[in-house]
DRENDO-1510 file (C-alpha; in Angstrom, 1 decimal, always signed):
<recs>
REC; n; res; u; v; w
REC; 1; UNK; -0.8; +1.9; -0.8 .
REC; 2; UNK; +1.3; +4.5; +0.0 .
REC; 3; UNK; +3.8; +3.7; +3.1 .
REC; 4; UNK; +5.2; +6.3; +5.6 .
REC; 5; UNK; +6.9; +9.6; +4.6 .
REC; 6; UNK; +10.5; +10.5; +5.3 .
REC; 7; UNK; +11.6; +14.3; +5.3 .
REC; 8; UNK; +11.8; +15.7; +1.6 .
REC; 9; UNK; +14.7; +17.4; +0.5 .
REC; 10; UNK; +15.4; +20.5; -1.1 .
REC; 11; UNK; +15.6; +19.9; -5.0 .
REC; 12; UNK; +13.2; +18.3; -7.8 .
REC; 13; UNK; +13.8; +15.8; -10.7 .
REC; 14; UNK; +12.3; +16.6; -13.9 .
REC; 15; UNK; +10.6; +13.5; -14.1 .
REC; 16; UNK; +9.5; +12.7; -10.8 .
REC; 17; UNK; +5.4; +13.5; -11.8 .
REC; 18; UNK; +6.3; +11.1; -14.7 .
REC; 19; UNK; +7.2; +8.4; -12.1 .
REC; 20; UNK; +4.3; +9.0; -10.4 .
REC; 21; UNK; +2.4; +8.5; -12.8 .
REC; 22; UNK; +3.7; +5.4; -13.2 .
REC; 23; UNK; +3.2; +4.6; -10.2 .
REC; 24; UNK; -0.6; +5.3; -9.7 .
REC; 25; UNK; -0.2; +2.8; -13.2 .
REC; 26; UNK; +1.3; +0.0; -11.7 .
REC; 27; UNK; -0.6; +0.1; -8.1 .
REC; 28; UNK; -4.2; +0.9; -10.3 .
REC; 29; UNK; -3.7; -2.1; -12.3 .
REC; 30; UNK; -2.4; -4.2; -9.9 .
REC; 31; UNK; -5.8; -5.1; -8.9 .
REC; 32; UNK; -6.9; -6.5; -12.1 .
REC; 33; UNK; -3.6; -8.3; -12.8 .
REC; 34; UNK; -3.9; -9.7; -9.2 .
REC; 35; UNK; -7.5; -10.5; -9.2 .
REC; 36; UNK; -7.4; -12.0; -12.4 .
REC; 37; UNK; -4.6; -14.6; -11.3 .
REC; 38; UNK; -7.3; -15.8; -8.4 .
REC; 39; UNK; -8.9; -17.9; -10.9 .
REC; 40; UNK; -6.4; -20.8; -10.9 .
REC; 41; UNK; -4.1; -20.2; -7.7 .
REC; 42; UNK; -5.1; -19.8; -3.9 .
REC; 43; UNK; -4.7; -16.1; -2.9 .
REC; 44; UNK; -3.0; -16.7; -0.1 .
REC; 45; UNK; -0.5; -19.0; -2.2 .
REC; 46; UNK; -0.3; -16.5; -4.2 .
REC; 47; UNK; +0.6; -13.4; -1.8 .
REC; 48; UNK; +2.7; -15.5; +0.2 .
REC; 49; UNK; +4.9; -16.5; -3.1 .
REC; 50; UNK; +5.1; -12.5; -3.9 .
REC; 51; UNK; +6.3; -11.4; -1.0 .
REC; 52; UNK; +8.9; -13.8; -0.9 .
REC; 53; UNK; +10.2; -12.7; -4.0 .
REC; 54; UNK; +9.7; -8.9; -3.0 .
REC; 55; UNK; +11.3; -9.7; +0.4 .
REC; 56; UNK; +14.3; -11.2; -1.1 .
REC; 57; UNK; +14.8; -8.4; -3.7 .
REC; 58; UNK; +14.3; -5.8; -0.8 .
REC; 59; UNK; +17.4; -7.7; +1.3 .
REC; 60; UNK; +19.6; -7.6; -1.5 .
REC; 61; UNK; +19.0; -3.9; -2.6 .
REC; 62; UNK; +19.8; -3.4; +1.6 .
REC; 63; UNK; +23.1; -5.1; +1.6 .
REC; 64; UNK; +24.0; -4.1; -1.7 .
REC; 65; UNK; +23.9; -0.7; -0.7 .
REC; 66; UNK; +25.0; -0.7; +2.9 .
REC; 67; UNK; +28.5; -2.1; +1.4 .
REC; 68; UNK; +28.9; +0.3; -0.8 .
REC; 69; UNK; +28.4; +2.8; +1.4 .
REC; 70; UNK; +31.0; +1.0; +3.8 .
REC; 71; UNK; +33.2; +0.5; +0.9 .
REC; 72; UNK; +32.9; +4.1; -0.5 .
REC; 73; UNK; +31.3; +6.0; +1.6 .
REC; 74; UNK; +27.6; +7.9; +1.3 .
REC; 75; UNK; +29.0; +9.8; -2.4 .
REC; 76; UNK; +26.8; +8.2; -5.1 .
REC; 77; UNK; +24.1; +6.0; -2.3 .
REC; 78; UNK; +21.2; +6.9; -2.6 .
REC; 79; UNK; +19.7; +7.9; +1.3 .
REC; 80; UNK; +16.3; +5.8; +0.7 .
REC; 81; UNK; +18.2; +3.1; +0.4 .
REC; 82; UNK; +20.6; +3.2; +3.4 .
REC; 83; UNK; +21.1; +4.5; +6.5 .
REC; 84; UNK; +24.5; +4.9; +8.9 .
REC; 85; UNK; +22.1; +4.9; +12.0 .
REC; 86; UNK; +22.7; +1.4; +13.6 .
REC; 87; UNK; +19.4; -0.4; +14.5 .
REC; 88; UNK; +18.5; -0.2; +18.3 .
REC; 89; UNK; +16.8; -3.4; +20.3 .
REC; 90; UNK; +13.4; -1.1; +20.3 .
REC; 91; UNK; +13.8; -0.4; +16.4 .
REC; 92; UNK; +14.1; -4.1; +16.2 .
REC; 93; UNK; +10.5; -4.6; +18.5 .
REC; 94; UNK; +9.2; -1.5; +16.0 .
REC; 95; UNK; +9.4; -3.6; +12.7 .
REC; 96; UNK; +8.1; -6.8; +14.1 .
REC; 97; UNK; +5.0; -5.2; +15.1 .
REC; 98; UNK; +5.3; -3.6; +11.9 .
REC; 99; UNK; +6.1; -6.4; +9.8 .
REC; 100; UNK; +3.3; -8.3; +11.6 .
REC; 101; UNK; +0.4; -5.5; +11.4 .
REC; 102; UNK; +1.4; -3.8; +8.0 .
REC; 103; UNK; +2.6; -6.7; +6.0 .
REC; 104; UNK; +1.6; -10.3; +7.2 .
REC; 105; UNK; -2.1; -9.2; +9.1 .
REC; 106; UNK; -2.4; -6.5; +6.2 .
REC; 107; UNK; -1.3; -8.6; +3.1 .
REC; 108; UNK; -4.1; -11.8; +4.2 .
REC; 109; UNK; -6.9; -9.1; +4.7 .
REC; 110; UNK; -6.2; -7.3; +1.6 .
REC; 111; UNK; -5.5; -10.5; -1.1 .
REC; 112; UNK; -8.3; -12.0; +0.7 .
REC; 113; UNK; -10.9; -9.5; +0.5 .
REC; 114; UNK; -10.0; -8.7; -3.1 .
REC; 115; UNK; -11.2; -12.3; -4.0 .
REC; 116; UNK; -14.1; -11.9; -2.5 .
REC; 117; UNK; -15.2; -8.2; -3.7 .
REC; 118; UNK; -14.9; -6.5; -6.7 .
REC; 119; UNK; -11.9; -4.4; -8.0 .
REC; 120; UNK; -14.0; -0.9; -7.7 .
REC; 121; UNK; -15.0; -1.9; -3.7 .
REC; 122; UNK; -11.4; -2.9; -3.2 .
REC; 123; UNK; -9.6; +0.2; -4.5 .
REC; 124; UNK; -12.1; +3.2; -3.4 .
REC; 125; UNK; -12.0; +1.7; +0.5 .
REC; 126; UNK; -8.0; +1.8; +0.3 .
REC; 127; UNK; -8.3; +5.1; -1.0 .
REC; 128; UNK; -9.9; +6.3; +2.1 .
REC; 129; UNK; -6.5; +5.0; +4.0 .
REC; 130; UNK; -5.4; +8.8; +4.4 .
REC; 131; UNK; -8.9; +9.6; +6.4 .
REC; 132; UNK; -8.3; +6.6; +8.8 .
REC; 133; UNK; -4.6; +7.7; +9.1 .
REC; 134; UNK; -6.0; +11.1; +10.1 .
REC; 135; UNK; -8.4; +10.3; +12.4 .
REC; 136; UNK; -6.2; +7.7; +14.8 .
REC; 137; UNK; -3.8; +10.8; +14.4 .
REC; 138; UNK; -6.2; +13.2; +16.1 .
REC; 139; UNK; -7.3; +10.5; +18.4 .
REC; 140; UNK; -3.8; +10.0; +20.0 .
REC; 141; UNK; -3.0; +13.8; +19.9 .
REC; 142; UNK; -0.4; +13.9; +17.3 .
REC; 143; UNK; -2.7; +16.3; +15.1 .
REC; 144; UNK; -5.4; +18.4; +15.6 .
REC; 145; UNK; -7.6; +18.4; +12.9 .
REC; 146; UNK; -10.3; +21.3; +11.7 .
REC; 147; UNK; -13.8; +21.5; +10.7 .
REC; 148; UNK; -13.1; +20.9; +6.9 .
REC; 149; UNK; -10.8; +17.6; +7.7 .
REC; 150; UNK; -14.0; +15.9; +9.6 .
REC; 151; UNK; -16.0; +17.3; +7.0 .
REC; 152; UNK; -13.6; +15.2; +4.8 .
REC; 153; UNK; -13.5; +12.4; +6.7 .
REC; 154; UNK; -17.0; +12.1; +7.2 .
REC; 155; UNK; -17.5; +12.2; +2.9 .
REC; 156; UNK; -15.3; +9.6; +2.8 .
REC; 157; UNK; -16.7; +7.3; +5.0 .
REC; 158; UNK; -20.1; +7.9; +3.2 .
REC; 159; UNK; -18.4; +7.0; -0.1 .
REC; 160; UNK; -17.2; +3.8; +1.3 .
REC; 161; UNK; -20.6; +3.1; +2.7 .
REC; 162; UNK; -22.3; +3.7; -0.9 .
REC; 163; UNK; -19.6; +1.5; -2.6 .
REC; 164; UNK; -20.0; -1.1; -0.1 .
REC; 165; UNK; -23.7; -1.1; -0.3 .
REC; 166; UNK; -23.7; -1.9; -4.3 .
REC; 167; UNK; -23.2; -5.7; -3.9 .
REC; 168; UNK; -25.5; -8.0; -4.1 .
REC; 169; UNK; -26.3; -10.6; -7.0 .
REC; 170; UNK; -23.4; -12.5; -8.7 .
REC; 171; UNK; -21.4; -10.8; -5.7 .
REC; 172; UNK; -22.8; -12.6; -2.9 .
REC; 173; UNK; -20.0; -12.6; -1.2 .
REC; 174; UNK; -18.7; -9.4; -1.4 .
REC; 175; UNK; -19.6; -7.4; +2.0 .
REC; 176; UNK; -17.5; -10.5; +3.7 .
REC; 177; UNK; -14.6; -8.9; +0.9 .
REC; 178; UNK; -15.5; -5.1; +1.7 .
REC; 179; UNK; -15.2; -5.8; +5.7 .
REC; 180; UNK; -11.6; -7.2; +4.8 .
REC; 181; UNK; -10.6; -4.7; +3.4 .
REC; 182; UNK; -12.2; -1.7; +6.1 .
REC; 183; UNK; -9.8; -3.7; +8.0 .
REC; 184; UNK; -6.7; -3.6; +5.5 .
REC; 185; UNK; -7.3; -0.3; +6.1 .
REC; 186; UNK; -6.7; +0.2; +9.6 .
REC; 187; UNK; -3.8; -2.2; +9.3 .
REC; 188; UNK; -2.1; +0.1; +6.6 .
REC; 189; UNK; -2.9; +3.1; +9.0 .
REC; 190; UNK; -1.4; +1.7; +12.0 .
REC; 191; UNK; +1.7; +1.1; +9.5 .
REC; 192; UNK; +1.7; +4.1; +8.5 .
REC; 193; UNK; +2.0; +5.8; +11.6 .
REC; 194; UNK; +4.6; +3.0; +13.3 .
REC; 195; UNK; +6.7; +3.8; +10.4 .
REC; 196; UNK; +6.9; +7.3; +10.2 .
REC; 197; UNK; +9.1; +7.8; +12.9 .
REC; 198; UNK; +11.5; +5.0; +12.0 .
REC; 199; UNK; +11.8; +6.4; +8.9 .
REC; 200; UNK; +13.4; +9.7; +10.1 .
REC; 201; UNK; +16.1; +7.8; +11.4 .
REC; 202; UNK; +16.6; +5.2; +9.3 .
REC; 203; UNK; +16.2; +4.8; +5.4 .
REC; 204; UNK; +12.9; +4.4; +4.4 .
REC; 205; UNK; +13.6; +1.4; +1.5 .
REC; 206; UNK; +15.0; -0.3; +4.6 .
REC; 207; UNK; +12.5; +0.2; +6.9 .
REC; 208; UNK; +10.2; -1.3; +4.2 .
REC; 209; UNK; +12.2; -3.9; +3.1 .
REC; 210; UNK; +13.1; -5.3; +6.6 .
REC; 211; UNK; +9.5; -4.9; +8.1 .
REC; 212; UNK; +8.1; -6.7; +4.8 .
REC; 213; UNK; +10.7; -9.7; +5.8 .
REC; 214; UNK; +9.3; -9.9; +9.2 .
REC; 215; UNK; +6.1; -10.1; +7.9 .
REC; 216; UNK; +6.7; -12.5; +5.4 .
REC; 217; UNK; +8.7; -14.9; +8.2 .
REC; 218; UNK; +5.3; -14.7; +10.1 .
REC; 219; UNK; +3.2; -15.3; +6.5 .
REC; 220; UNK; +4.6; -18.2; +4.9 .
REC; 221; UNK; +5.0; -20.7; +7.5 .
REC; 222; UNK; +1.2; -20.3; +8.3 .
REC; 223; UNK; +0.4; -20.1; +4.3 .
REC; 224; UNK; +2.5; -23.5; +4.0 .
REC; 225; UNK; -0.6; -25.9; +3.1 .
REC; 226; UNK; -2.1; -24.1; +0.6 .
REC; 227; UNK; +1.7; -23.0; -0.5 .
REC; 228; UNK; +2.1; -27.3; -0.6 .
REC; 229; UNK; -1.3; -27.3; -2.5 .
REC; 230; UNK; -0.7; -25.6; -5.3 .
REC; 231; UNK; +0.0; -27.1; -8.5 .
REC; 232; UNK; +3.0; -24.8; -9.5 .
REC; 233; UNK; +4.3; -26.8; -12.3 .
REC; 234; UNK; +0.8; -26.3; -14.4 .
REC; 235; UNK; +0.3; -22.8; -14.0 .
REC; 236; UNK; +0.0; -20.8; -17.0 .
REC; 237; UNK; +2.4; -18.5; -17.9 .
REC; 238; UNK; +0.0; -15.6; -17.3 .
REC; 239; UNK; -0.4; -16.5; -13.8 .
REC; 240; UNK; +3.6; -16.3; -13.6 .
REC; 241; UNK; +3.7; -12.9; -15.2 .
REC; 242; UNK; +1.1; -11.7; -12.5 .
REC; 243; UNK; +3.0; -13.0; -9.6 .
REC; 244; UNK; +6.5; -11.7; -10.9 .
REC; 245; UNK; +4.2; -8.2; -11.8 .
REC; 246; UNK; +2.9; -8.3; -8.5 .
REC; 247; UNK; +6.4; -9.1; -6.8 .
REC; 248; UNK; +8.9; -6.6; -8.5 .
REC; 249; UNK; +6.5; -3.6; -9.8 .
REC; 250; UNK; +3.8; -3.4; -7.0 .
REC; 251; UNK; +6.0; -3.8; -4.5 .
REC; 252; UNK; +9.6; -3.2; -5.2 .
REC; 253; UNK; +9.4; -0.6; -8.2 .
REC; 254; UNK; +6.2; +1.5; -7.0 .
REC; 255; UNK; +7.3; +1.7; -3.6 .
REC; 256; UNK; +10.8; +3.1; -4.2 .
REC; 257; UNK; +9.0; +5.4; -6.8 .
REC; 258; UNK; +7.0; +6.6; -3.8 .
REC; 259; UNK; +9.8; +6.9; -1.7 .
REC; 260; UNK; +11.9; +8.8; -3.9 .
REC; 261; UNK; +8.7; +11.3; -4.7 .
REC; 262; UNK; +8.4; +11.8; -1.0 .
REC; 263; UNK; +11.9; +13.3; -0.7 .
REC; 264; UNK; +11.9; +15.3; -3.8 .
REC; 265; UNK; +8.4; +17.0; -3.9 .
REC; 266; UNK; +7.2; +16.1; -0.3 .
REC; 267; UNK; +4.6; +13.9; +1.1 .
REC; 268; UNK; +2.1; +16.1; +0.6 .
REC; 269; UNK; +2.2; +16.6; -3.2 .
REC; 270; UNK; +3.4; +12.8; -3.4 .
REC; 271; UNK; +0.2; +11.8; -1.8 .
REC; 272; UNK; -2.3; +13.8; -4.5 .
REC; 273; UNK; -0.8; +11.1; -6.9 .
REC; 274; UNK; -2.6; +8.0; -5.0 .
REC; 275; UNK; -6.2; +9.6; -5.9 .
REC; 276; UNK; -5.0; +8.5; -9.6 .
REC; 277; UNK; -5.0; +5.0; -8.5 .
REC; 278; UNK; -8.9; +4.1; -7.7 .
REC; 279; UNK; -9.6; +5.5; -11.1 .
REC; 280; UNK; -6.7; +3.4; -12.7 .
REC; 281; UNK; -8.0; +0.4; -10.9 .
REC; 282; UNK; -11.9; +1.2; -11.8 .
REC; 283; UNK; -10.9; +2.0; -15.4 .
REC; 284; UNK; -8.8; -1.5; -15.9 .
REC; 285; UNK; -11.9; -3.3; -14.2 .
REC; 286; UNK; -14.4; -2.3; -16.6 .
REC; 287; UNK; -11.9; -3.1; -19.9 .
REC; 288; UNK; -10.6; -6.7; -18.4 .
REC; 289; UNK; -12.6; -7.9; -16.1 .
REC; 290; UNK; -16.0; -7.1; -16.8 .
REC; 291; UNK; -17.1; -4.7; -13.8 .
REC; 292; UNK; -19.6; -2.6; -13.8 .
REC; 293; UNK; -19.8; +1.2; -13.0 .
REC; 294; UNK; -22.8; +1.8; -11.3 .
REC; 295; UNK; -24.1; +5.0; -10.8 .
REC; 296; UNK; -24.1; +4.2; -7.2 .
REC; 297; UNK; -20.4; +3.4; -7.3 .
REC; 298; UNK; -19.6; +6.8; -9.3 .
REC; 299; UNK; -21.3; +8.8; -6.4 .
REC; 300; UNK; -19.5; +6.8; -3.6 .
REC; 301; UNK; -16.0; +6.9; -5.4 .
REC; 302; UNK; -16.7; +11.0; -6.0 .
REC; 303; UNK; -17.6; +11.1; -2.3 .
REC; 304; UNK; -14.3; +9.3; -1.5 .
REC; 305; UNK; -12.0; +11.3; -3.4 .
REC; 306; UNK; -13.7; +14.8; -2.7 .
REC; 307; UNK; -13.1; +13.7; +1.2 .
REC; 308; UNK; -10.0; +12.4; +0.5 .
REC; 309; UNK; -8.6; +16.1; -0.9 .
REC; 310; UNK; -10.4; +17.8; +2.3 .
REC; 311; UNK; -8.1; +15.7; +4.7 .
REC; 312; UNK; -5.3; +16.8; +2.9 .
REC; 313; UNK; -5.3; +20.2; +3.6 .
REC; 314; UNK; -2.5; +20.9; +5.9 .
REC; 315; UNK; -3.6; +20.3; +10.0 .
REC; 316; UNK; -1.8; +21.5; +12.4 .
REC; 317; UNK; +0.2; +20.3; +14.7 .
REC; 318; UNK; -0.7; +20.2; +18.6 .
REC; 319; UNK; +1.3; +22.9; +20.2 .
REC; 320; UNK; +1.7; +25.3; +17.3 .
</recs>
């Protein structure tokens, strides 16, 4: 999912579309890889084990990097990664309801309702994050949004409605899995919004990493019985690879990916990448898991991308 946005600099790498790319890769297959490992560990085990291993990889990238810019000064630090801004008591209050809403609520809807729907349901609905993120937006006043972004907005939601309505059958459980993740949704949105202005401040690899402990401090203690439950010792070495996958590329690599896009090419350009990652996610369905593309799933995901682009044109801001 893609996080807040810091302000982009001036200034391109060559291969920041490749990266991207790679990106919408590793977040579109996740689902599969991640799905797949549902079939001998607890979800919950699961997500609670990955973002303790992401957590602590986060921390240590912090420190690392806030002593060498102590040591050395800013020269050769990259800013996503630190920040000289000192934390304030109210930044503090910031990523605990962060770390609560956009990583512990967000992580038990979204792992859960992926077990319980299928990979295409799971995928288009977080697609439509940008939509939900625009609406609240316009809501509280903080953008204004024309004719075309509603028109958007209201595609999307169709989409989502279409996909939702193609269960049934051998996935009886699945609107219980689709209403999970309509609320992932408006979990990741109220993250993304919280963060933004954090993240002009401070560096955005931080914001993530220490808002991501938070949540994981309120995760795991709840997740402890199934955590207790599982029979570690006998999982197979595929589950293994999926957790570390999970762990390291879907959280640590994409997101710094993302990060770093952000800054170099802007939000707005960054953000045309995630409409690479329902497709990805759909694609690796069908080839390892067995889903089906429906016609009715087709039409919804088309209606959920097409509204998706709408929202993106540029709004403007109230008071301009």
């Amino acid at each position: 999912m893609a996080p807040g946005s810091p302000t982009p600099v001036a200034g391109r790498r060559p291969s920041v579309d490749a990266l991207l790319l790679l990106m919408a890769v590793i977040w579109g297959t996740n689902y599969s890889i991640v799905k797949n490992a549902f079939e001998e560990i607890d979800p919950q085990a699961f997500n609670a084990l990955r973002m303790l291993i992401a957590s602590t990889v986060f921390l240590v990238v912090i420190v690392v990097m806030n002593r060498a810019v102590r040591r050395d000064g800013d020269a050769g630090v990259d800013s996503i990664f630190h920040t000289s801004a000192a934390l304030t008591r109210r930044d503090w209050l910031v990523l605990a309801a962060l770390g609560a809403v956009g990583h512990a609520i967000y992580q038990y809807l979204f792992v859960g309702g992926l077990a319980l729907t299928s990979v295409a349901n799971s995928s288009l609905t977080l697609a439509a994050t940008p939509v939900v993120v625009g609406i609240i937006s316009a809501v509280l006043g903080y953008e204004r949004l024309g004719p075309l972004h509603w028109v958007g907005a209201a595609l999307s939601l169709t989409g989502i409605y279409i996909v939702v309505g193609q269960g049934g059958g051998q996935e009886q459980t699945s609107l219980r899995g689709d209403l999970m993740m309509v609320g992932a949704v408006c979990c990741w949105a109220v993250y993304t919004l919280g963060a933004g202005p954090l993240m002009t401040r401070h560096s955005p690899v931080g914001v993530t990493g220490l808002s991501m402990a938070i949540g994981t401090v309120l995760y795991v203690p709840v997740m402890l019985p199934k955590l207790r439950a599982t029979p570690w010792l006998s999982l197979s070495a595929g589950t293994w690879m999926a957790i570390l996958y999970s762990a390291l590329f879907a959280l640590c690599v994409a997101y710094t990916i993302w990060y770093m896009a952000v800054r170099e090419i802007g939000s707005a350009r960054t953000a045309l990448y995630s409409n690479v990652i329902p497709i990805v996610a759909m694609l690796t369905a069908v080839v390892f898991l067995g889903e089906r593309l429906t016609p009715g799933r087709l039409l919804g995901a088309l209606a959920v991308l097409i509204g998706v682009a709408l929202t993106r044109v540029r709004p403007r801001t109230v008071g301009t």
